[in-house]
C-alpha positions in Angstrom: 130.4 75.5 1.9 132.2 72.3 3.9 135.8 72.8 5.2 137.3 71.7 2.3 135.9 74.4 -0.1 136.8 76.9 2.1 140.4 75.7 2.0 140.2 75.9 -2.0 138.7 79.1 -1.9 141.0 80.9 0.8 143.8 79.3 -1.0 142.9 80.5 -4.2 142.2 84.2 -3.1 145.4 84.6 -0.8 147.8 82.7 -3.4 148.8 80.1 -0.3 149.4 76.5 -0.8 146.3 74.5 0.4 148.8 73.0 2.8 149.2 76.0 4.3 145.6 77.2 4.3 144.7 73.8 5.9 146.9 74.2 8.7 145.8 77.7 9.7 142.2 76.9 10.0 143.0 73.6 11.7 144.9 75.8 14.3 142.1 78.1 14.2 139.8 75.3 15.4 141.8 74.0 17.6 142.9 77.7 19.3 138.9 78.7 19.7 138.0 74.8 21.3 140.4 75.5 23.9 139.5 78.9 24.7 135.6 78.3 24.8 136.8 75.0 27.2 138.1 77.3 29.8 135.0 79.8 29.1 136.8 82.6 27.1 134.9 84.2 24.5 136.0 84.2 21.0 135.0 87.7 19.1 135.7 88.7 15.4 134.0 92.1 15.5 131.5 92.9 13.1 131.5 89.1 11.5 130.5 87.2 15.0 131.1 86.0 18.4 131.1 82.8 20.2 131.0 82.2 23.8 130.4 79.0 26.1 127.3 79.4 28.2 125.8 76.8 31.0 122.2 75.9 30.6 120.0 75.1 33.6 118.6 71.8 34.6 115.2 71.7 33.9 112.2 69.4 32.8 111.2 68.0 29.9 108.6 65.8 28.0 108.9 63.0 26.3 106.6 63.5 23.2 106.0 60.0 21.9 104.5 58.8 25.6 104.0 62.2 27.6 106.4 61.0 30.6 107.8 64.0 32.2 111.4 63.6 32.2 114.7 65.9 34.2 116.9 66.9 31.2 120.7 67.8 33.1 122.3 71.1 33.4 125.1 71.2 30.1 127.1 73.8 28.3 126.7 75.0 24.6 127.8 77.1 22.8 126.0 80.5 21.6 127.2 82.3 18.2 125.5 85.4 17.3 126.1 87.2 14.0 127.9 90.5 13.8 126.2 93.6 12.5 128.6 93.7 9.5 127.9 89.8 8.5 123.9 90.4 9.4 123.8 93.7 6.6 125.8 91.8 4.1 123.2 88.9 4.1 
C-alpha cells in the first residue's frame, strides 16, 4: 500500500475528505522527521516505535575487488514492530 491508497482508504473508513486525510498524514510526516532530527523517539504503543540511533564507524569490504575500505559513523533510523501489529500478522 503507497501513500496514496492509504489516503483513499483512511478517507473512506473515517468519512473525511481526501483533502483532509492528506493533510494529516503529511503533518504526521513532517511532525515525526523533526522529532527523530533532534533524537526523540516516536512510539505508537502496541503498533510500533521508531527512534534515531548513531552507528559506529567501522570497516568494510569492497566485494567486487576485496579493498578494505572505512565506511563513516551515520545515523538511521530503527523501527521495531509492536506486540499488537506482530500477533495480528
Amino acid at each position: 500500500m503507497n501513500k496514496s491508497e492509504l489516503i483513499a482508504a483512511i478517507a473512506k473508513s473515517t468519512k473525511l475528505t481526501k483533502a483532509d486525510v492528506t493533510n494529516v498524514v503529511d503533518q504526521f510526516l513532517e511532525v515525526s522527521k523533526k522529532e527523530l532530527k533532534k533524537g526523540g523517539e516516536i512510539s505508537l504503543t502496541g503498533f510500533l516505535s521508531i527512534k534515531k540511533v548513531k552507528r559506529a564507524a567501522r570497516t568494510g569490504r569492497n566485494p567486487r575487488t576485496g579493498k578494505v575500505l572505512k565506511i563513516a559513523a551515520k545515523n538511521v533510523v530503527k523501527i521495531k514492530a509492536g506486540k499488537a501489529l506482530k500477533d495480528a500478522v
